[in-house]
N, C-alpha and C positions, 0 to 999 in steps of 0.2 A: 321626152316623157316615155314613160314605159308602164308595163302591167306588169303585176305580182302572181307568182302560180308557187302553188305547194303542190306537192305528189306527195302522197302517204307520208307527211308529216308526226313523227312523235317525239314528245319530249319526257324525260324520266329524271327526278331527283332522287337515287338511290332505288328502291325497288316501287317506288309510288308513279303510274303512269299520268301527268297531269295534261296531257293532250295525246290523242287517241287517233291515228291517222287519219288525220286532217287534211284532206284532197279540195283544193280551191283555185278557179284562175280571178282574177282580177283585172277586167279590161281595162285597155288604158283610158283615161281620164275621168274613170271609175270614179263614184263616191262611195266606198262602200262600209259597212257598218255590222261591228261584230258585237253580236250581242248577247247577257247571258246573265244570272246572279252570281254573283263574287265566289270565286274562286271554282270557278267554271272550264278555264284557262287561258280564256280569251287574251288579255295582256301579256302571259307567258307564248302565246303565237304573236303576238305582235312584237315583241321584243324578241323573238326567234327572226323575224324579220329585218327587225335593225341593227341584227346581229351583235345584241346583249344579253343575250341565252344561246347555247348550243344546239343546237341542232342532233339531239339522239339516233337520228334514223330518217329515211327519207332527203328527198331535195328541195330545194327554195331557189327561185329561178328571180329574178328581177330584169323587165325585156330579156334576152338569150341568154343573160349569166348566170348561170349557176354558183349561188354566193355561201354555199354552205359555208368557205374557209376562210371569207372575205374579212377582213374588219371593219369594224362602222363605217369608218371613215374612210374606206374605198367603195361604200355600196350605192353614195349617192343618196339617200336619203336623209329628209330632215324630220327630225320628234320635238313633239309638244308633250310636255307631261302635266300632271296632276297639277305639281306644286310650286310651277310656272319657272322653279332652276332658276332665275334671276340673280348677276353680282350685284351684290348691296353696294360693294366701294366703285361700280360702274355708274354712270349716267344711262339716261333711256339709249342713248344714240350709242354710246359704248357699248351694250349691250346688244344689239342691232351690227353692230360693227363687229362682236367679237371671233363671229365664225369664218369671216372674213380674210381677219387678220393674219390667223392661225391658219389660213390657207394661203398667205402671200400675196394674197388680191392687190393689185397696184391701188393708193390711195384715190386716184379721181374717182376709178371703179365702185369702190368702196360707198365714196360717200353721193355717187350716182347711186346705189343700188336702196343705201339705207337710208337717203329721202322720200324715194321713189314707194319703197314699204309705207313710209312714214306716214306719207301722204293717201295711201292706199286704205289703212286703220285709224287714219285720221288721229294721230301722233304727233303732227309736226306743232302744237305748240309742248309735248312735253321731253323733248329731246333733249333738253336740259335739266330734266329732275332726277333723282335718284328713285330706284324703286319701293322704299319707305315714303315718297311722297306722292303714289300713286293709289288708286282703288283698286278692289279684285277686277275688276274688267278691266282698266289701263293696265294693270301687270300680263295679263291672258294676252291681251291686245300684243302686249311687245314679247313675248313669249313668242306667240303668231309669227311676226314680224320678223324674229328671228328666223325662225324657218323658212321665210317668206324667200330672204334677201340671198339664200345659197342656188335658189334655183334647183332645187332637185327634183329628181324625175320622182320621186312618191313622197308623200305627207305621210307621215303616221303619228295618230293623235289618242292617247292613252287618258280614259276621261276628261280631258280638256278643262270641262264647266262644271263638275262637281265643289269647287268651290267659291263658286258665287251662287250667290243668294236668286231664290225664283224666279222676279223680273229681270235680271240681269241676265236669268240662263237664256229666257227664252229670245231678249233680245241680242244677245250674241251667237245664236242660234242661226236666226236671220243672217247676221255678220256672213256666218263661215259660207253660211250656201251660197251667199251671193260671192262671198271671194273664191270659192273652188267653182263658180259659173264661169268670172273672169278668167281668172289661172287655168281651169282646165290640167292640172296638174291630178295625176292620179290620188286618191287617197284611202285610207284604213284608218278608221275611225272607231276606235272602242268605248264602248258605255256598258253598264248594268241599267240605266233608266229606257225603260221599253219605249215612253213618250218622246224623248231624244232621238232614239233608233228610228220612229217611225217617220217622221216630218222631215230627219236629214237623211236620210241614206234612199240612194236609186236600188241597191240591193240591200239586203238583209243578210246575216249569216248569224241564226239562232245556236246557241252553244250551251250544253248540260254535260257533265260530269267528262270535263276533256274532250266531247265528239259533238260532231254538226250536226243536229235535228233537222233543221233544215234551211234551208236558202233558198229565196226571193223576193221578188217584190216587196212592198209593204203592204198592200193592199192585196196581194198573192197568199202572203202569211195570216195575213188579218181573217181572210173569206175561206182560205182552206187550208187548216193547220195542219200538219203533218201527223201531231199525235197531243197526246191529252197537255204535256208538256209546256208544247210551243202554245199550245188553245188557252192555258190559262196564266202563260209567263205575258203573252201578246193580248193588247187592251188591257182596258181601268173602267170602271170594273174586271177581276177577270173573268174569262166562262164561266157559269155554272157547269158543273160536271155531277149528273147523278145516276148512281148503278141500278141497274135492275135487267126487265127482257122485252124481246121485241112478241107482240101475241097478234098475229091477225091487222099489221100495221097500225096496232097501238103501242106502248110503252107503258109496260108495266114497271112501275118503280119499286124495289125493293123498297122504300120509305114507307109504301102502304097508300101510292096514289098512282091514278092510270090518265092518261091522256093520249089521244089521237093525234097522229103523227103527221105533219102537213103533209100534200103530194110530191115528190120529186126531191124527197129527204134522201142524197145518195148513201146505198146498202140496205134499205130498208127489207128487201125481197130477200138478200143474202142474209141476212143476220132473224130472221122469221124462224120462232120459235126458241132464239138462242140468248144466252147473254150476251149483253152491251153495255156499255157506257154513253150518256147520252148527252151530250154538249148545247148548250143555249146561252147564247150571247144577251146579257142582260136589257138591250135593245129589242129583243127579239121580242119580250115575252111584254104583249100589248094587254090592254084593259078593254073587255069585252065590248064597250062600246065602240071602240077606235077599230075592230075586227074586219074585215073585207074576206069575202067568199074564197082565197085563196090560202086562207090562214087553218091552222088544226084546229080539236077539239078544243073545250073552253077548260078549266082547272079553278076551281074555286079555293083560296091561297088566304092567309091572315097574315096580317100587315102588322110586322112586329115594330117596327122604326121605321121612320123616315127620313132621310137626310136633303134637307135642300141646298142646290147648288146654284141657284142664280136662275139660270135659262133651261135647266131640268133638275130632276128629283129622285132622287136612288132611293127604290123601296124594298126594305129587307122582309121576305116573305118566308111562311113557313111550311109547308104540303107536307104532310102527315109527318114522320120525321127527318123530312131536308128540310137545308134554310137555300132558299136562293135568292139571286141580288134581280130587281128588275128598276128598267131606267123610264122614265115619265116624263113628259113635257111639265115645266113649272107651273102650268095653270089648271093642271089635272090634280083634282082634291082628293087625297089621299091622308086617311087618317090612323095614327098606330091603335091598336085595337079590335080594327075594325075587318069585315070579311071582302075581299076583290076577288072577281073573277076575271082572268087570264087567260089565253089563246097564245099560242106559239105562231111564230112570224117564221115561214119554211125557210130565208134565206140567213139565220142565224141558228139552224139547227142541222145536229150534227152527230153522225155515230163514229163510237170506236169500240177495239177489239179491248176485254178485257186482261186479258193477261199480257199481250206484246204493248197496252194502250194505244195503239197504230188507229190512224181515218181507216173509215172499212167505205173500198174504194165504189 
């Protein structure tokens, strides 16, 4: 096994820079997950990785080697892609077999290694099917399994589960984490879906316009976003974000509404007197009676929609001219129309700079 390190990584197609010195290490047996809306570059670093894009500038190390000049197939690693690569005129176990093959593997080998997968994705009664008589998760499944059976020191998985359907994603979701538990094999793992990124990856690596915003945790990212970016790409709902200034630790909103800032909101003292941008996690913002003495000022909000979701309730609100999203427990009556008052919840509330949109620290 090994880790993956970038040093000032960039890649360029003709004069267009679409990854942006990109400096990242990658412990070993790492899960880690790059994440970002399409065309971000996050896939074009990952295929810099599996060295099926060049490398413009900077180094890519894999454990001690330096693989900028490497070719795939001396770098040790194995890719899952999108649209699972499957030979039609192969059987499942052919398929499982083929990377094998093409490396000389002695046959007992082989067909130790591609039961052993088989048996791992729970495959062994389709080892005899072609991949037209599989589902989108049997095909993923032995896509996996491919990769499984070379044994390489890194996974690298370029949306994986964008093409199964809901239930399916989130139970092969399960799948993977429990097989990179067992395996212990390092991985890079790329998605555009923030809810994927969050429940699989130990780290995070947030990515906008070619360059890293930021990296951490999940739950690192979640509670302290780097800047207005990562605040409303990370969670579902995303942030509210609304401009205005800070007065005597209240917030005045350019919308033409002011509320009291809970205590211990950080920058609040820094940014007194100045413009801000003012961050609220649609969680945050509670219904006056649900309120506890450590909560802000109340904000009286009209309730334009409701959307219910089962076990809570998303209400779309409107405070002079913002609209923001606030989340409700499902047995909290909430009706469109109608006038609610609101309180901010200090541990979903949040400043930034308006011009860099940077946490104001």
């Amino acid at each position: 096994m090994a880790g993956v390190t970038a040093d000032h990584v960039f890649k360029t197609f003709g004069k267009q820079e679409v990854v942006k010195d990109f400096s990242l290490e990658v412990s070993d047996h790492e899960f880690l997950v790059l994440v970002g809306p399409s065309g971000c570059g996050k896939s074009t670093t990952l295929r810099m990785v599996a060295g099926l894009e060049e490398v413009s500038a900077g180094d890519l190390f894999i454990g001690e080697r330096r693989v900028n000049d490497l070719p795939p197939q001396d770098r040790d690693v194995a890719m899952v892609f999108q649209n699972y690569a499957l030979y039609p005129h192969m059987k499942v176990y052919d398929n499982l077999a083929f990377p094998l093959r093409m490396r000389h593997t002695p046959r007992p080998e082989i067909d130790r290694r591609v039961r052993e997968a088989a048996r791992m994705l729970a495959l062994d009664e389709l080892l005899q099917r072609y991949p037209r008589q599989l589902s989108g998760g049997q095909r993923q499944r032995v896509a996996l399994g491919r990769a499984i059976v070379r044994n390489p020191q890194v996974f690298l998985m370029d949306e994986p589960l964008s093409n199964l359907d809901a239930k399916l994603r989130v139970q092969t979701r399960a799948e993977l984490k429990r097989l990179h538990a067992s395996l212990q094999v390092t991985t890079v793992y790329v998605t555009h879906d923030q809810v994927e990124a969050m429940t699989m990856g130990d780290r995070l690596v947030v990515m906008h316009d070619g360059k890293i915003q930021q990296v951490g945790s999940p739950g690192e990212i979640y509670t302290r976003p780097a800047n207005v970016f990562v605040a409303t790409f990370i969670g579902s709902p995303a942030m509210n974000v609304v401009a205005g200034r800070v007065e005597a630790g209240d917030f005045v909103a350019d919308g033409g509404w002011r509320v009291s800032l809970p205590p211990g909101v950080p920058g609040v003292q820094a940014r007194q007197g100045a413009q801000a941008l003012l961050g609220i996690r649609p969680e945050s913002l509670h219904l006056e009676k649900e309120v506890g003495p450590d909560h802000g000022g109340v904000v009286e909000a009209g309730v334009d929609l409701t959307e219910p979701l089962g076990a809570e309730t998303l209400v779309h609100l409107t405070l002079g001219s913002d609209h923001l999203v606030g989340r409700v427990a499902s047995n909290v009556s909430v009706h469109a129309g109608e006038k609610v008052r609101f309180a901010l919840a200090p541990d979903g509330v949040h400043l930034f700079e308006v011009e860099s949109e940077q946490r104001v620290a």
